[in-house]
N, C-alpha and C positions, 0 to 999 in steps of 0.2 A: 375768429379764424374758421371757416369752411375747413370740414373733411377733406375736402379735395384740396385746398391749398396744403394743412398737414399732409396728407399722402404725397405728394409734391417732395415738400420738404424732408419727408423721410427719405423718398427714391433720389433726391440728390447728394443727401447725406451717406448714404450707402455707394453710389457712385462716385462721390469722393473717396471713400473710405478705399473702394478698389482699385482707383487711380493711382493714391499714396503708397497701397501696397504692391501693386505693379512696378512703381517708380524704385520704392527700397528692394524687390527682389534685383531689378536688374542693375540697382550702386552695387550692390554684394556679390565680391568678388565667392569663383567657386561654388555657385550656388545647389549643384548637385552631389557636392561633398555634405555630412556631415561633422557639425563642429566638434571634431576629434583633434589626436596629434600629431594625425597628418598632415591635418588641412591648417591646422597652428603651424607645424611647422614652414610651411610652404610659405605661409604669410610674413609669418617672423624672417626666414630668408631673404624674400624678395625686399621686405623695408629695410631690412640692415645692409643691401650691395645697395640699393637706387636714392639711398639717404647723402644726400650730398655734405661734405665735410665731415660724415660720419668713420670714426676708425674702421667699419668695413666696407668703404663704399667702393662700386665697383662702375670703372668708366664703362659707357655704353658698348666700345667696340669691343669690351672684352667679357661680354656679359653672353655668354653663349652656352647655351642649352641644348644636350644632344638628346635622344628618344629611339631605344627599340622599337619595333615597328610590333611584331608578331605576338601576345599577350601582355604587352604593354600598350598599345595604340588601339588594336582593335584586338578581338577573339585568335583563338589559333587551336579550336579545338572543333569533329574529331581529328581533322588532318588540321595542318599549316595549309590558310587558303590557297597559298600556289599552287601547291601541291594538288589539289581538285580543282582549278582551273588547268593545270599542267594534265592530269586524268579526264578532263571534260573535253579537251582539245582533242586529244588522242580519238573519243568520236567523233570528231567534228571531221577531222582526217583522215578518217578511217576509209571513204570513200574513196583517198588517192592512193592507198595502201592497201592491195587485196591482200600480200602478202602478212598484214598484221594477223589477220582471221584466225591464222596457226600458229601465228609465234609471239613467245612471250618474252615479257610480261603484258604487250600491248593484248595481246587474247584476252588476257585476263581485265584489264583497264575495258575493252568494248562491253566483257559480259557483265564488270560491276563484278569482280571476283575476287572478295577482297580476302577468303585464306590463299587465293593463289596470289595473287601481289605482296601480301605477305612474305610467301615461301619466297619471291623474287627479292626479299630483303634491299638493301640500300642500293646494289647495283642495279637492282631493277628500274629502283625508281629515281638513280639520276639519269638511266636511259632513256624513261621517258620523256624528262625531265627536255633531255639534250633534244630528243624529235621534236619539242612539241616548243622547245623558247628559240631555236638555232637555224642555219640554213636561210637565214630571210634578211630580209634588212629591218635597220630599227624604228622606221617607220613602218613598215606590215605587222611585228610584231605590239608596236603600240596599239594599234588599230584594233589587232584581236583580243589586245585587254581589254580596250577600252569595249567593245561590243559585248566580252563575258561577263563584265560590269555590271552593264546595261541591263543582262538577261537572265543571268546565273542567282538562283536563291538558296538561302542555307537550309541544308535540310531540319533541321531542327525549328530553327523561327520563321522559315519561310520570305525569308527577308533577305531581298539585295547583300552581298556580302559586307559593302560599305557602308551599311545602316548597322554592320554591328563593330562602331568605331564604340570607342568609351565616352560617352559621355562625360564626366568627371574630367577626362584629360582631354579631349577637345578644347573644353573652360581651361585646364590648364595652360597649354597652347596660347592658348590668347591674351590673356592675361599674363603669361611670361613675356610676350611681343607689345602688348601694352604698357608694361613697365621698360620697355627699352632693350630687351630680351632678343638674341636671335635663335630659330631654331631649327632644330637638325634632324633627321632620321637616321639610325648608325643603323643597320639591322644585317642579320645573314641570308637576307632575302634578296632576290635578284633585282639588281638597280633599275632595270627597264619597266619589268613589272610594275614597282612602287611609281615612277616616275608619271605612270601614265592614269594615274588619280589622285595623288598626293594635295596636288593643290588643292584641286574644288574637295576633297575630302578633309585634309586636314589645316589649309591654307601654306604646305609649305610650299615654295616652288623646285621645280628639277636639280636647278645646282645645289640645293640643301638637303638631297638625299644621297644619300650615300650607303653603297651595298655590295652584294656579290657579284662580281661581273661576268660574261663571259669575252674572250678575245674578238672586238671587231675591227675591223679590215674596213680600206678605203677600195671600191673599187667604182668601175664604166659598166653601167648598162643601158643597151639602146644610145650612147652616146651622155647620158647622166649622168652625176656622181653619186653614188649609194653609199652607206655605213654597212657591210654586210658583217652579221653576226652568226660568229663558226663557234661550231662544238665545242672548242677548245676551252679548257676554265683558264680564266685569268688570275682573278685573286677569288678567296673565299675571306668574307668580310664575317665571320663569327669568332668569339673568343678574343685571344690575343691578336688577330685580327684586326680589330673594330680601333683600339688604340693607335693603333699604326697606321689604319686608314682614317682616322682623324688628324692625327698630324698632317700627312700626307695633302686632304682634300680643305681641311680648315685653315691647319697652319696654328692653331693656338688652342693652348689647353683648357677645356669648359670646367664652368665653375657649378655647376649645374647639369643632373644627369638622372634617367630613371630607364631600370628594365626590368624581366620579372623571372631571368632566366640565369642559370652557369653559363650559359653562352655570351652574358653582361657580365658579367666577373670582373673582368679587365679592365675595361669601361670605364665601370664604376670604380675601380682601385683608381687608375690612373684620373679619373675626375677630383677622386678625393684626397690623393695626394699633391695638390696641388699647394701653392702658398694664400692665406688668408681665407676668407670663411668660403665653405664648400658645401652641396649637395648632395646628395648620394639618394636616390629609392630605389624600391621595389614595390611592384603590384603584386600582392601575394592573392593567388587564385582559391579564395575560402569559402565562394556562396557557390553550392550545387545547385540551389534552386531558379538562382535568375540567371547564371551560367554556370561555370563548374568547377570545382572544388580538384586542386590538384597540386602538389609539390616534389616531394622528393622521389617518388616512385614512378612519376610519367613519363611514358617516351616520346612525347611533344610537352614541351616549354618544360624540363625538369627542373627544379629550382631546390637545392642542396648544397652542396659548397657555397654557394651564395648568399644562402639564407641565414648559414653560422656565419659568414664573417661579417654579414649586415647587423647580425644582435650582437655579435661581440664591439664591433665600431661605433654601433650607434645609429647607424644609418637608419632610413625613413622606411616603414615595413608599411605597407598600405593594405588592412585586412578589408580587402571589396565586400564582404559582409557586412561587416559593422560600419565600414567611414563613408562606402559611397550611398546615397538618397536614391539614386538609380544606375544601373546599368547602361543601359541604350539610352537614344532620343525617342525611340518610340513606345519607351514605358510610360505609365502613366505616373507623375511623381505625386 
């Protein structure tokens, strides 16, 4: 046998090798989970409801899966991203508002003044909140998400805000829908917002999100019919909230559920109160260095009453440190 046939034979030998290993990463469910007791348990769940004839098997139509949106789906640190898409708006606007120039809190939103936004505490900023999501119909408003999407990068990773979904639960996602799974976003985040990237971002579509609304109205313009969306709050979907508006928008109790917040509290109670085998997590925010380390003491995503009744129940505590391979899609795994 020629040198050159052996080198042949080696480089085919090696490109099989990485074919088989391409083929087994993508059989393997969760593959940027770490083989922990998270990612066990998550397994062990899903084969015990979709086991047919099995004492916990769970029929397809009742096989429903809800999902916080805001540190559980994607980042929510330093702000909650609405919130800096609701302050990035405020300049985008600012041109039709001379009067913002003096008055605050939007003074403070144009110059990036963030101890004077501060000082404007919560009122401030559902006011701006109100200018910047309301007055429009719910098509203008899509529209503007969907363009700050498009343009807006995190200051931190410099990255599209929708490039910093979780990796880890993305794969989650899918694999809950591939075993038969349907799945939901409960969040206290405004429904429109979410609505208008959810799909291409997390594959879920519009009527499976579900959120804070604000009051809109039918009316005529130019002889049209518009959706116009006024000031006015309608429901606020956090907390004991998010229970109520699942019933409400689902209609049945999920057997299957993860947040990373006290604002999930309820959620999760009423998920795992339910009859026969149930789910329950949390993403508990434990790596500062590939995002950021935070629990009982934050004033975004606080996570404390939550956190004791998850170690006293038993619930699934997911330390992003140790169980998740990566963070983002755009680390290197």
């Amino acid at each position: 046998m020629t040198s050159t046939c052996r080198m042949l034979q080696r480089c085919f030998a090696v490109f099989v090798l990485l074919v088989l290993a391409s083929v087994a990463r993508a059989q393997t469910p969760l593959p940027s989970w770490n083989d922990g007791p998270s990612r066990q348990a998550i397994l062990e769940f899903v084969a015990a409801v979709t086991q047919e004839g099995g004492k916990d098997y769970v029929a397809p139509a009742d096989r429903i899966a809800v999902f916080d949106n805001d540190g559980t789906l994607w980042s929510e640190q330093p702000l909650y991203f609405q919130l800096i898409f609701a302050l990035d708006q405020v300049k985008v606007m600012a041109p039709k508002h001379p009067e913002w120039a003096e008055e605050q809190p939007f003074k403070a939103a144009i110059e990036g003044d963030r101890q004077a936004l501060a000082a404007a505490g919560t009122e401030g900023l559902l006011k701006i909140v109100g200018a910047t999501h309301t007055n429009m119909t719910t098509g203008a408003f899509s529209d503007e998400v969907k363009q700050w999407v498009k343009t807006a990068h995190h200051p931190r990773f410099k990255q599209p805000y929708t490039s910093l979904i979780y990796a880890p639960m993305r794969e989650l996602l899918d694999y809950l829908r591939g075993n038969g799974f349907k799945t939901y976003i409960v969040s206290g985040g405004e429904v429109e917002f979410m609505r208008a990237w959810a799909q291409e971002v997390y594959g879920i579509p519009p009527e499976q999100v579900i959120g804070t609304t604000f009051v809109t109205e039918f009316q005529m313009q130019d002889g049209k019919p518009v959706l116009m969306r006024t000031p006015k709050l309608d429901y606020n979907d956090d907390g004991p909230g998010k229970p109520v508006s699942i019933n409400k928008f689902i209609g049945r109790q999920p057997i299957f559920a993860f947040g990373n917040s006290d604002g999930d509290l309820q959620m999760l109670q009423w998920t795992a109160a339910g009859s026969g085998k149930r789910f329950a997590g949390l993403v508990h925010h434990t790596d500062a260095k590939r995002e950021w380390a935070y629990d009982r003491d934050s004033k975004i995503g606080r996570l404390d009453k939550a956190l004791d009744e998850a170690t006293n129940k038993g619930w699934v505590i997911v330390d992003m440190a140790k169980e998740w391979k990566r963070v983002y899609a755009f680390e290197n795994q």
